[in-house]
N, C-alpha and C positions, 0 to 999 in steps of 0.2 A: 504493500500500500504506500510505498515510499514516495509515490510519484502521483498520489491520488490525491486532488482539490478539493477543499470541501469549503461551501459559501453557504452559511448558516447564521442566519438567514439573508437569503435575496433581499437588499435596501429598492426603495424606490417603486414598490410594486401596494397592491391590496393583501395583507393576509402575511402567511409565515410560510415560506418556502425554500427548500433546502436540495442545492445542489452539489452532486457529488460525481467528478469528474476524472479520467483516467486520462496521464497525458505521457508519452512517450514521442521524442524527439521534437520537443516545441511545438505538438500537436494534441487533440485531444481526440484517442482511440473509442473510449466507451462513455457513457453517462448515465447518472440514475436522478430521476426528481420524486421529491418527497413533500408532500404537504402534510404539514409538523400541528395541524391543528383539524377539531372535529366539529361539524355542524348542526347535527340532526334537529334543523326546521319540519321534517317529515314527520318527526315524533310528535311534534309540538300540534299539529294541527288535526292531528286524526279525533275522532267523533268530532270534529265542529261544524259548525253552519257552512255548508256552502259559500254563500254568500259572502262570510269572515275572511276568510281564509287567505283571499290575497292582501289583507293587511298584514296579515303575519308573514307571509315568504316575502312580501317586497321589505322582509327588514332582514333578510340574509345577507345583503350587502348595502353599503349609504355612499359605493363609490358611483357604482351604474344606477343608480338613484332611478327607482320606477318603474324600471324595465321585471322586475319578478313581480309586481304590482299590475302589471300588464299583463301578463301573462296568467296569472293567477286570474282575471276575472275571465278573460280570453278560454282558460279552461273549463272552468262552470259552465262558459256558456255553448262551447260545444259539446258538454256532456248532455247537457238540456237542454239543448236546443234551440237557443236563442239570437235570435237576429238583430242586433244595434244597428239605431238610423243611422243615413249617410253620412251625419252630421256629427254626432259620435265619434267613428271612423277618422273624419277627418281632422278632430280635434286630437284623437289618440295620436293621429301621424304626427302633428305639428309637435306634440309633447316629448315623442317618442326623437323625433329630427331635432329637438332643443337639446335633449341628451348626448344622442352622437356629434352633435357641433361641440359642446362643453367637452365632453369625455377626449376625443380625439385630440382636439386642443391642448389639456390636460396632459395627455398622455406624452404628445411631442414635448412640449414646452418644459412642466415639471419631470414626468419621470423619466425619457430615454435621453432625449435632446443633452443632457450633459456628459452623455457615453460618447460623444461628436465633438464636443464643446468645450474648451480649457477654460471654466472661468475666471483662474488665476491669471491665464494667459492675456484676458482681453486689459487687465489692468494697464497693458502696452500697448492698445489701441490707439489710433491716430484717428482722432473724432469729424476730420476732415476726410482722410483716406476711407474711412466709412461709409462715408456721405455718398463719395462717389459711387463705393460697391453698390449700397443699396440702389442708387440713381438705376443702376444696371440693370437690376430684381424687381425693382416694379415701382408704383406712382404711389405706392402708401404715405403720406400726409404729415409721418410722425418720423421722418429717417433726415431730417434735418443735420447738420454740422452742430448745432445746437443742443439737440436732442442726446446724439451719443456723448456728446461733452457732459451732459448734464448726470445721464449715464456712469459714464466714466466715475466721476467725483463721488457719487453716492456708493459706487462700488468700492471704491478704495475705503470709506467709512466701513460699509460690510465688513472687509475681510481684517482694517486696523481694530477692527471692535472683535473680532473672532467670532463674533455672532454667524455663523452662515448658517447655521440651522441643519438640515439635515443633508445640505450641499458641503457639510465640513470635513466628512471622511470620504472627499471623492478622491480618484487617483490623477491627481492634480501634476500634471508637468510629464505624464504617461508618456513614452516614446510612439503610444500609437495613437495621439494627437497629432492630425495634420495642417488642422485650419491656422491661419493667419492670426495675430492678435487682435488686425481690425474687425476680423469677419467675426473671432468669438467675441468682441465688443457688438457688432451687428447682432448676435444672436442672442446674447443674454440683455439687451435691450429690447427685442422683442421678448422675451420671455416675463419679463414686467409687464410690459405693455397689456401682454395676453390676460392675465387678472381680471381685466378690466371689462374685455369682450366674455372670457367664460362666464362672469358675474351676472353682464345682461342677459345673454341666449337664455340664462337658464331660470329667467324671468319667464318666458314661457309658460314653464310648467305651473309657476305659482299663479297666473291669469288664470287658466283653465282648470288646474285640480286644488286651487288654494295654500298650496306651501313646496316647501324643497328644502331639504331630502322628504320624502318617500309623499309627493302627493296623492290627491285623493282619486280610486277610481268605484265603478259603481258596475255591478253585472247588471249587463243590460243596458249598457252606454257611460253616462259621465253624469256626474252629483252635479254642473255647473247648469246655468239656466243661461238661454239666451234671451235677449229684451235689448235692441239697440236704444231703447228711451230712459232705462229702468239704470237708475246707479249703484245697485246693486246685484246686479248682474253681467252676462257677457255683452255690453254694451259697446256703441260705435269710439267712445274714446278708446276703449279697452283692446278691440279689432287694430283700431292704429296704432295703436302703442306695437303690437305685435308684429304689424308691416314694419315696423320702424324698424324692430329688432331684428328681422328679417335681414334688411338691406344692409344694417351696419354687421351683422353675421358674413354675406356674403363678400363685405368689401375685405374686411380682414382675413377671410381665410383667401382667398384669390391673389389679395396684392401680401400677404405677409405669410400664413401659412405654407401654402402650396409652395413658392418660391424660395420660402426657407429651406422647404426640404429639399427640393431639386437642387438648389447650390449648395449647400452643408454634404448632400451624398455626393456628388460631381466630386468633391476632393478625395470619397473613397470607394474609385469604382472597383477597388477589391473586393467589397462586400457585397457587391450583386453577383458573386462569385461562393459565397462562405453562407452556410446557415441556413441550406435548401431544408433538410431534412426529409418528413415524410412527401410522397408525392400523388394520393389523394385530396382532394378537396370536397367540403361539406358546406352548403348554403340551405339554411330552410325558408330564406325570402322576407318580405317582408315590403311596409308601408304601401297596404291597398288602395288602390282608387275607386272603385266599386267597392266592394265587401270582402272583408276577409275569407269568405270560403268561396272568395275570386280568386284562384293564382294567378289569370291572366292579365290580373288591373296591378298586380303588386309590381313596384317598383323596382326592387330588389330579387330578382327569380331565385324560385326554388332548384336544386339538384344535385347533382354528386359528378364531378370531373375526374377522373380515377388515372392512374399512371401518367398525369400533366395531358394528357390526350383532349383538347381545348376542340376538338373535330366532333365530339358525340358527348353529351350534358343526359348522365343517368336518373332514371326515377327513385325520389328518395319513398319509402312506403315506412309510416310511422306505426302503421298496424300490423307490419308484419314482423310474427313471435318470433322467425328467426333472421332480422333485419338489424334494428335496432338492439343491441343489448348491452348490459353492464354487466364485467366480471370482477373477482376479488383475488382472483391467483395470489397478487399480490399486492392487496390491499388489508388495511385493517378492520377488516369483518368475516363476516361468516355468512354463509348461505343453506338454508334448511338444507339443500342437496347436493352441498357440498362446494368446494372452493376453485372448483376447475368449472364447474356449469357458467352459462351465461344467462339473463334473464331479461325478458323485456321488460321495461318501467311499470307497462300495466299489472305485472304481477311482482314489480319489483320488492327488495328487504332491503330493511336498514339493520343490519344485528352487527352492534358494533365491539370487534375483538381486540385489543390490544396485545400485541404481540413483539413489542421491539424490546428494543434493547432500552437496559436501565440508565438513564442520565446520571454523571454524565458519561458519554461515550466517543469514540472516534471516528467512527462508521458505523455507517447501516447494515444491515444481514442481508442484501439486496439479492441471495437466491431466496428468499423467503419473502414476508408479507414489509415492506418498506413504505407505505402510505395512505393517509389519511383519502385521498382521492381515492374512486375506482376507478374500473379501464370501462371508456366505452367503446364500441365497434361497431361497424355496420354489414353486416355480412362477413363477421371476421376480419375484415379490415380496419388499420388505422387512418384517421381524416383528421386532415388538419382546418380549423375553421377559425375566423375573423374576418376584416377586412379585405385580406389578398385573397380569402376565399372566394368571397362576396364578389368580387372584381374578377377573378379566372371564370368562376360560374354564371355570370352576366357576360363574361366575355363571348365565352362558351356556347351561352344560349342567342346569342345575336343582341342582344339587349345595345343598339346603335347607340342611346345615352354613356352606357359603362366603355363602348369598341371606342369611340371618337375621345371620350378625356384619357383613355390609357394611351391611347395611341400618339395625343397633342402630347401630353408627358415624354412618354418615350422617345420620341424623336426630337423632341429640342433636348434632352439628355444623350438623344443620340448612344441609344441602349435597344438591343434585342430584345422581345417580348419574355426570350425566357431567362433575363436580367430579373421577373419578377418573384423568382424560384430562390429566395435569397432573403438574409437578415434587410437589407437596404429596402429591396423588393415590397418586405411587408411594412413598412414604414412609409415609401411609395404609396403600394395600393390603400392603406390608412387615409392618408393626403387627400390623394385622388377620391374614393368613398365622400371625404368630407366637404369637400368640394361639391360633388352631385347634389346632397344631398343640403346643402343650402340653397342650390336648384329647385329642388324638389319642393323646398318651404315654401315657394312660394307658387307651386300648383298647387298645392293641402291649401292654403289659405284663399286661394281663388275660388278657389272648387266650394268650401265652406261659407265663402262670401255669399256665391251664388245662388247655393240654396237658400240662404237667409234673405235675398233679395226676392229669392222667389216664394217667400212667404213661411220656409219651411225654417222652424223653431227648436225642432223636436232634439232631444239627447239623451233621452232614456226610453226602454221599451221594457213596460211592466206586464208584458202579457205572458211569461211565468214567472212572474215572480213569489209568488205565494208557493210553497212546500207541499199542498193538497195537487198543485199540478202537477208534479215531480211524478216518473217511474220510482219501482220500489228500489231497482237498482240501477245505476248510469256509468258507463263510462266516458270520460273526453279527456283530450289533449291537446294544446297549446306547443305550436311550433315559430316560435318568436326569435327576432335579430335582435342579440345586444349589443354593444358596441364593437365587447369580445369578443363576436361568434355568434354560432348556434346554440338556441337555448332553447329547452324542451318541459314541458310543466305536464307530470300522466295525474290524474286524481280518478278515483273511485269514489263512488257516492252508494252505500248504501242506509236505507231505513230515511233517507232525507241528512244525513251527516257523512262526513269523510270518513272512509274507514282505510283509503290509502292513499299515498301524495307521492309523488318520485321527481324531483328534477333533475337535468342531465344539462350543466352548464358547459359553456365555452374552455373554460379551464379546466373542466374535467377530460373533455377530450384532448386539450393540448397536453396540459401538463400532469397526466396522468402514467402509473407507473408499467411496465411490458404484461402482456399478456401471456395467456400459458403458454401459448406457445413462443414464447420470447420477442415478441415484436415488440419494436418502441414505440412509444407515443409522439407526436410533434419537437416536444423540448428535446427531448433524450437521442432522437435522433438529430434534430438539428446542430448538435453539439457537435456530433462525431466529424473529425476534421478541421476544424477550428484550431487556427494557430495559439497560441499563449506566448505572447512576449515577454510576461513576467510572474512567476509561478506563483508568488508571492502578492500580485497584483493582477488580478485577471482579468484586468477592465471586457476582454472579448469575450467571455461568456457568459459577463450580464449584457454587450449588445446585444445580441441573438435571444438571451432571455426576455428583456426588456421589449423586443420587436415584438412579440407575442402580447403582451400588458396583460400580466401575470392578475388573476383575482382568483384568491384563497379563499377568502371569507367566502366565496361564492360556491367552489368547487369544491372543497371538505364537506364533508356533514359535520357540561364543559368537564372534559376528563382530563387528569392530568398527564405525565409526558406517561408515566406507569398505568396509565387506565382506574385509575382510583377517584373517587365521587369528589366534589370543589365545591358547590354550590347551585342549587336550586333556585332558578324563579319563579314565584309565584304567578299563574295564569289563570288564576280564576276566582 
């Protein structure tokens, strides 16, 4: 093990995440990921209301703020059969599009963008030579000679005060920093800036569900009322305010976002090279324009891209027992029929087993049960899902919106399509995704105007909503985009209460540990091959990890590290 990395835990991400890597000759031969923390929200909600239920799973996580809040009501209602007005629909899009603008933003700015970015280095920025760069990247408003000076000054306070906060243990002066001093001056100037735009977008949400983190949703469309006269509800100031945000969304990811990232990766086009890993892809679609049980109005196509083969876009089938499933080979639980079976969600188990090693320790038992995550699969295959996914699978399926911004990108980077098979790649298709999809905001809001112009009001549909309409038993599922990926919600209904919940997050399929038959998950394989410049510093395999946007809280199912009782909350 002499030669084996261990990063315990992953800085910069959601949750607690532990990677452990094998490196022979400045490279890294094997890797295993371990998520070091347990969830069981599925515990938490069995016998409740229906109806309840997505206020408890959208508190699994408060980074992707809403998105299991969504999905949660999006399951009841295809378990029962419920149809949300247009209207509805279109407000979920806008909420759900506020998200991915913040999140994505977020993601570049605070957590990966400093894996690229020296920002002790920009301290030697030339607030004029800046001026220029930017001049060159786009017409944003705020890239002034002034502005980086101003920049500059307050940065030097930062790091004289030692305060950087959780930017103070980075690998500052790395030899596998290549940007300029003025360009990381240019980029930790935007990184401030950004604050300011994630703050508004995600004002969205608080217009239509009332707060943020975890606004409000309602089965059977949205608790908001519309009345453009009415000051207390979705009224005509309240519509503009949201245009507003819209446009000032769109300006900043376009002239700042996007152009960030295409010139920060340009200085390493090694890594459209490094960090491919698995080579399926998983998209389950998303933001309808019609109705959710429209695939053809969603904006986002559903399907599965298998072997990079971008020539034929496969059917995903969410009900098929041997399609979808979750294994534990090597996970920390158990399964009534044992630990090599696979299960679909609909009959999935949460039996949670502790089985590692006693803290503290130096390594995992990685032929045995190494993590908190399970494996998901899809016909026994591993899939990698997020963004690049979302983008290969749109690609894939002809989606002319997702072909014409990869391809505007590509080529002024003057990068091959399968430059997107790569750490850079996924950070790319991120970009690009966020981009469209400030596009997109502003067909949701058109589209929402117009039924309001045409008279139509409506945002809830109470025609089951009473428990005497209910079957005695129901199954549905919810196949929703969060910012990470594919995310999946199975609930069971019997007697009128949950008697079973199963989510299957984005970071469960990324960062999840080999299956029995030894295949790796996205992280574990995207390692393998990865240079390490400094064994002791391995900034490149939190790029590669970071390019994914790790969320634990999400992906885990409170036990201690030994599996022993902490504390109970009171739920009722």
């Amino acid at each position: 093990m002499a030669n084996r990395i261990v990063i315990d835990p992953i800085t910069r991400i959601e949750g607690h995440l532990r990677i452990e890597a094998d490196v022979e000759n400045d490279q890294i031969t094997d890797a295993y990921s371990s998520g070091t923390m347990v969830r069981g929200i599925e515990l938490i909600v069995k016998d409740r209301d229906p109806r309840d239920t997505w206020a408890f799973v959208a508190r699994v996580c408060g980074v992707c703020t809403s998105i299991h809040g969504l999905a949660g009501v999006r399951v009841m209602e295809n378990a029962l059969d419920i149809t949300i007005p247009p209207n509805a629909e279109q407000v979920r899009n806008l909420m759900l599009g506020a998200l991915f603008i913040q999140d994505h933003l977020f993601h570049f700015y605070t957590l990966s963008a400093f894996d690229w970015v020296d920002i002790v280095s920009a301290l030697n920025g030339d607030p004029k030579e800046c001026a220029a760069i930017a001049a060159n990247i786009s017409s944003w408003p705020k890239n002034s000679e002034a502005d980086f000076a101003l920049m500059k000054e307050k940065l030097k306070k930062y790091v004289d005060s030692g305060e950087l906060g959780f930017l103070g243990n980075g690998y500052w002066g790395h030899p596998a920093y290549k940007l300029s001093p003025s360009m990381n001056l240019l980029a930790v100037t935007h990184y401030f800036q950004c604050f300011e735009e994630m703050r508004d977008v995600v004002r969205i949400q608080t217009i239509f569900g009332g707060k943020n983190p975890h606004p409000n949703y309602l089965v059977g469309g949205m608790p908001s009322a519309i009345n453009i006269n009415d000051p207390s509800a979705i009224n005509l100031e309240r519509l503009s305010w949201v245009a507003n945000i819209i446009q000032r969304a769109q300006m900043f990811v376009s002239q700042v976002y996007l152009p960030d990232c295409m010139a920060i990766l340009s200085q390493y086009p090694e890594w459209t090279k490094i960090g491919g890993g698995v080579r399926n892809y998983l998209a389950y679609g998303d933001f309808p324009m019609t109705s959710y049980n429209d695939l053809a109005s969603f904006k986002q196509p559903r399907g599965i891209v298998l072997d990079r083969d971008i020539t034929k876009v496969h059917e995903f089938d969410p009900t098929a027992q041997d399609g979808l499933q979750e294994f534990v080979s090597h996970s920390w639980y158990n399964y009534t029929q044992g630990k090599n079976v696979g299960l679909h969600p609909s009959v999935g188990e949460t039996n949670l087993n502790y089985t590692g090693p006693t803290p503290p320790y130096n390594y995992l038992d990685v032929k045995e049960s190494y993590s908190w995550i399970k494996t998901p699969r899809y016909k026994g295959m591993p899939m990698e899902t997020g963004p690049l996914a979302r983008m290969i699978v749109g690609y894939a399926s002809g989606n002319k919106e997702v072909i014409n911004a990869v391809d505007e990108v590509l080529a002024k980077m003057n990068l091959p399509f399968e430059a997107l098979y790569s750490t850079a790649g996924r950070i790319l298709g991120r970009a690009i995704e966020c981009s469209l999809v400030t596009k997109w905001m502003s067909d949701f809001y058109t589209t929402l105007l117009s039924n309001i112009k045409q008279g139509d009001y409506r945002l809830f549909n109470n025609e089951k909503w009473e428990p005497d309409t209910w079957p005695a038993k129901a199954m549905g599922y919810a196949l929703t985009e969060a910012p990470r990926g594919a995310l999946a919600h199975y609930a069971e209904i019997t007697n009128k209460k949950v008697s079973n919940y199963q989510m299957i997050m984005p970071t469960t399929w990324n960062g999840s540990p080999r299956d029995a038959n030894g295949q790796r998950s996205p992280y574990e394989a995207s390692l393998i091959g990865t240079p390490v410049n400094d064994f002791n510093a391995p900034l490149e395999v939190m790029r590669t990890i970071h390019s994914f946007d790790p969320c634990l809280a999400c992906a885990v199912h409170l036990h201690d590290e030994s599996g022993t009782f902490v504390h109970q909350i009171r739920t009722k």
